[in-house]
C-alpha positions in Angstrom: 25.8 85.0 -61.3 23.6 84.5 -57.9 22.9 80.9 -57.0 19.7 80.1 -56.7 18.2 78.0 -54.0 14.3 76.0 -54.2 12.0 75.9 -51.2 9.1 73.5 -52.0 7.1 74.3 -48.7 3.9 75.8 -47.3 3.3 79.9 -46.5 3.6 80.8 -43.0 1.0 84.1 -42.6 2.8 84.6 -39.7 6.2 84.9 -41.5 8.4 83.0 -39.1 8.3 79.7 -40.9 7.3 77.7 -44.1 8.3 79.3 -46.7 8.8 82.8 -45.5 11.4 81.7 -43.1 13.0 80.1 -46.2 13.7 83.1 -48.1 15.1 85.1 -45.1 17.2 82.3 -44.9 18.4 82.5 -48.1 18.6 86.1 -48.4 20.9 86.0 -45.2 23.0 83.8 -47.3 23.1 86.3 -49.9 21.1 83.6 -52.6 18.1 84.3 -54.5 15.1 81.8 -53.3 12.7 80.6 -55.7 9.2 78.9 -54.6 7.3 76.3 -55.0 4.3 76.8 -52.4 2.1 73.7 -51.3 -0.1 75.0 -49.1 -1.5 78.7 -47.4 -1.8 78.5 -43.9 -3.3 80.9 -41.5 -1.2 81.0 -38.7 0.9 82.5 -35.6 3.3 80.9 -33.0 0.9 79.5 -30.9 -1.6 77.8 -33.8 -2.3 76.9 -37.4 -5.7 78.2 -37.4 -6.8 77.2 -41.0 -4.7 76.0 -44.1 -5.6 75.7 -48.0 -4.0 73.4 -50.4 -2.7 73.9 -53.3 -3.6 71.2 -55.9 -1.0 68.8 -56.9 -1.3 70.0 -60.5 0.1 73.5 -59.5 2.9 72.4 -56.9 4.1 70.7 -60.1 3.7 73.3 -62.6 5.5 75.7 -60.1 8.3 73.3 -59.9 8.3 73.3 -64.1 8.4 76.8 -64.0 11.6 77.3 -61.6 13.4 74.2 -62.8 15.7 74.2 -65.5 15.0 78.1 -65.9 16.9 79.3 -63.1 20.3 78.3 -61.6 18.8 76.0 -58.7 21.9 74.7 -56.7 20.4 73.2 -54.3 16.5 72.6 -52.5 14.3 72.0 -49.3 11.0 70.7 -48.8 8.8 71.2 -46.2 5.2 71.0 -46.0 3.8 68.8 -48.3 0.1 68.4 -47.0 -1.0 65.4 -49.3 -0.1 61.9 -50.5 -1.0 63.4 -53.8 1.4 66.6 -53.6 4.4 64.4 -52.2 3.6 62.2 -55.5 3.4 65.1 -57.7 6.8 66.4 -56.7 8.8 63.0 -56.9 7.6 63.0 -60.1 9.1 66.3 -60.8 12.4 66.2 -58.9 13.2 62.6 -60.3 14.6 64.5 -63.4 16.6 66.4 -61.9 18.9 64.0 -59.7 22.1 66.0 -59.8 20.6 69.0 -57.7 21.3 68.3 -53.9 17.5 67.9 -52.2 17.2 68.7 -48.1 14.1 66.8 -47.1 12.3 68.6 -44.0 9.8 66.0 -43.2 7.2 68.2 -41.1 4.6 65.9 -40.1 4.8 65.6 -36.0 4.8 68.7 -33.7 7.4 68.9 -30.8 4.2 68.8 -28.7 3.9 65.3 -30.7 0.5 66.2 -31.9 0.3 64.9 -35.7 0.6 67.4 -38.6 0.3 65.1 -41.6 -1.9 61.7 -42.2 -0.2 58.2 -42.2 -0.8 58.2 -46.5 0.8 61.4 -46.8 4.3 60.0 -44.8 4.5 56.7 -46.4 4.7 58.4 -49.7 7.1 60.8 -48.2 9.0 57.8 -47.5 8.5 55.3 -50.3 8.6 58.3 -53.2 10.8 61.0 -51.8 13.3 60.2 -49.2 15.4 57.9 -51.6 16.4 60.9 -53.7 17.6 63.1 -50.5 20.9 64.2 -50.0 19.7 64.9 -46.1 16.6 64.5 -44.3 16.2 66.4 -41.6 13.4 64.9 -38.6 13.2 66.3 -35.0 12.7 63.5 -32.4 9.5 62.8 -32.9 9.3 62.5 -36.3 12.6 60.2 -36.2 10.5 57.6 -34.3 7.8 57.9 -37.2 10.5 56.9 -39.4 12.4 54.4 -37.3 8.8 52.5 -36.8 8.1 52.6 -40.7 12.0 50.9 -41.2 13.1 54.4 -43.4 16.6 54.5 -41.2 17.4 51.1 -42.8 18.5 52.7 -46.1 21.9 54.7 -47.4 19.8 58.0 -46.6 22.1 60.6 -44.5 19.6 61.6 -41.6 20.1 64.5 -39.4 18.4 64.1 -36.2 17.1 67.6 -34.2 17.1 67.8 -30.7 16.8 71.1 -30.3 14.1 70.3 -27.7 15.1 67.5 -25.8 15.8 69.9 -22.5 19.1 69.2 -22.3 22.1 72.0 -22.2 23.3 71.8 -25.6 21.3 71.7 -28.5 22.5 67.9 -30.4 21.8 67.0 -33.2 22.7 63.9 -34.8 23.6 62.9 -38.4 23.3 59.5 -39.3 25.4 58.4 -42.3 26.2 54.8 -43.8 26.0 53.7 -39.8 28.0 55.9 -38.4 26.6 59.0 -35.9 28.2 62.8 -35.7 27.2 65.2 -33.4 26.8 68.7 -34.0 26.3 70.7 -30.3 25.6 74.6 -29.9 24.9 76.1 -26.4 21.3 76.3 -25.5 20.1 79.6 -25.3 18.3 80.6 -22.3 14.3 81.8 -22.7 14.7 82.9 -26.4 12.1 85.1 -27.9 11.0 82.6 -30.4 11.9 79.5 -31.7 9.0 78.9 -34.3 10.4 78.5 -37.3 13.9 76.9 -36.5 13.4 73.6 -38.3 12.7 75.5 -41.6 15.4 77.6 -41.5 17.6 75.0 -40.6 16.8 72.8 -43.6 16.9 76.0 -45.6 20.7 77.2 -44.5 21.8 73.6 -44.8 20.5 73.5 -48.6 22.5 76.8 -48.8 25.8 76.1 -47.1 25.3 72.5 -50.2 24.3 75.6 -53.3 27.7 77.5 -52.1 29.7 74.4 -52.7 30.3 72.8 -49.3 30.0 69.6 -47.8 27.4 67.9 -46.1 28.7 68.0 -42.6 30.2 71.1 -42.9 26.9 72.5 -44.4 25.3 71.0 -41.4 27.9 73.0 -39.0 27.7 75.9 -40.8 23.7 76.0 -40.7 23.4 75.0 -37.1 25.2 78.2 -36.5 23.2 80.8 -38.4 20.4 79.0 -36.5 22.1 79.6 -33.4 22.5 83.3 -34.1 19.2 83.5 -35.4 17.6 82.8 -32.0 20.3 84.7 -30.3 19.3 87.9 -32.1 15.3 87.1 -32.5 12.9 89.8 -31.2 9.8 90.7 -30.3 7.0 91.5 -33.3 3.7 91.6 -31.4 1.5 90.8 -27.9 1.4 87.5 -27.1 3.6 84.0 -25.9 6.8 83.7 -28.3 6.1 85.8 -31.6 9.5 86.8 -32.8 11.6 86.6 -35.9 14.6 84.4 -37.0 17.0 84.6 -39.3 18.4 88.2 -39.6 21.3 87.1 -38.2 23.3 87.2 -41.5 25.3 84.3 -42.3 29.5 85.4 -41.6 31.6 84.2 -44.2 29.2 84.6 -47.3 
C-alpha cells in the first residue's frame, strides 16, 4: 500500500509552488498526495497577480473528504489566506492528533513585504501551531513569531535561511531549547528558487510518512531541496521561471 501524504495549501498557476510544488514533491518521493486547496492564485515567479479564496466551508469538507478515507501519514500546510480558514482547519485536524502535521507558515515574503493579515497569523498561532510536529518560518516570518511570544512553547521550529547571503544555506531547528543546524552549499545563480519553502515543508512531511525522524526528515528534505535547485531549468522568458523538484529523492 502507497502512503499517502496531505497538502493543505493554495494553487500555484504558475506550478512552481503552493500546492503544485507539493505533489511533485511527493511524487519524487514516490507517495500519492492528496489536497486540500485554500485558495487559487494567479501567479508567476515575479508576482501574485490575483488570488480567490476558497470558503472555509470547503477547505473543511475537503479535509473530511481525504481524512480518514485515505492512508494520510503525514501533512503540510501552507497558504491559509483567512482567520476563518486557519479556524476551519484546526477544527478539522484536532481529530486527528496522531498524524504528524508540518506547519509552513507563509505570511511574510523574503522581500519582507506581508502576505497574510495580523488576524489571519494570530490564529495561525493561537489555533494551529500547538498541534505541529514542525513549523517551518524563513527569517522573516520567525521575527513575526518571536514578537507574538509563539517560540516560548514545546513547538520544534525549523528556521530557513536559505536567503540570508551567506555561503551555506542554514537552517536552524529549534527544539525544547536546544538549536541544530542543518548546512548545504549555496548554489551559485540558480534558475529558480520560487517554490523552495513549499517543497521543503512538503519533503520534510514525507521523509515523517516514510517513518523517519524529525531531524533526519529535516536532513533528508534539505537535500532533495538542494538537488532540486541544482537540477532546476528554464520553462519560459522572463527573471527566474524554472521548475523544482524533479530531482527524485535517492533512497526511496
Amino acid at each position: 500500500m502507497t502512503n499517502c501524504v496531505l497538502t493543505i495549501a493554495g494553487s500555484d498557476s504558475g506550478g512552481n509552488a503552493g500546492i503544485q510544488a507539493d505533489l511533485r514533491t511527493c511524487h519524487a518521493y514516490g507517495l500519492h498526495g492528496c489536497t486540500a486547496i485554500t485558495a487559487l492564485t494567479a501567479q508567476n515567479p515575479r508576482e501574485v497577480a490575483a488570488v480567490e479564496l476558497a470558503s472555509p466551508e470547503f477547505v473543511a469538507a475537503q479535509l473530511e473528504a481525504v481524512l480518514g478515507t485515505y492512508d494520510i501519514r503525514a501533512l503540510k500546510t501552507g497558504m491559509f489566506g483567512s482567520a476563518e480558514i486557519v479556524r476551519a482547519v484546526a477544527k478539522v485536524l484536532a481529530r486527528f492528533t496522531s498524524i504528524p502535521k508540518v506547519f509552513d507558515p507563509v505570511m511574510v515574503a523574503t522581500s519582507g513585504a506581508p502576505l497574510a493579515k495580523e488576524a489571519t497569523v494570530r490564529a495561525f498561532v493561537n489555533e494551529l501551531m500547538p498541534m505541529a510536529t514542525l513549523v517551518t518560518p524563513n527569517l522573516p516570518e520567525a521575527d513575526v513569531l518571536r514578537s507574538m511570544g509563539a517560540f516560548s512553547g514545546t513547538v520544534p521550529v525549523l528556521v530557513k535561511g536559505g536567503h540570508a547571503g551567506e555561503d551555506e544555506a542554514i537552517d536552524v531547528l529549534i527544539e525544547n531549547g536546544v538549536e541544530t543546524k542543518f548546512t548545504a552549499p549555496r548554489i551559485a545563480n540558480p534558475v529558480s528558487t520560487h517554490g523552495t519553502g513549499c517543497s521543503l515543508s512538503a519533503a520534510i512531511a514525507c521523509e515523517l510518512a516514510l517513518g523517519r525522524g524529525l531531524k533526519e526528515a529535516i536532513a533528508g528534505a534539505k537535500a532533495y531541496v538542494h538537488d532540486a535547485i541544482a537540477t532546476s531549468f528554464p520553462l519560459g522568458e522572463g527573471e527566474g521561471i524554472g521548475v523544482l523538484g524533479f530531482a527524485r529523492r535517492k533512497g526511496v
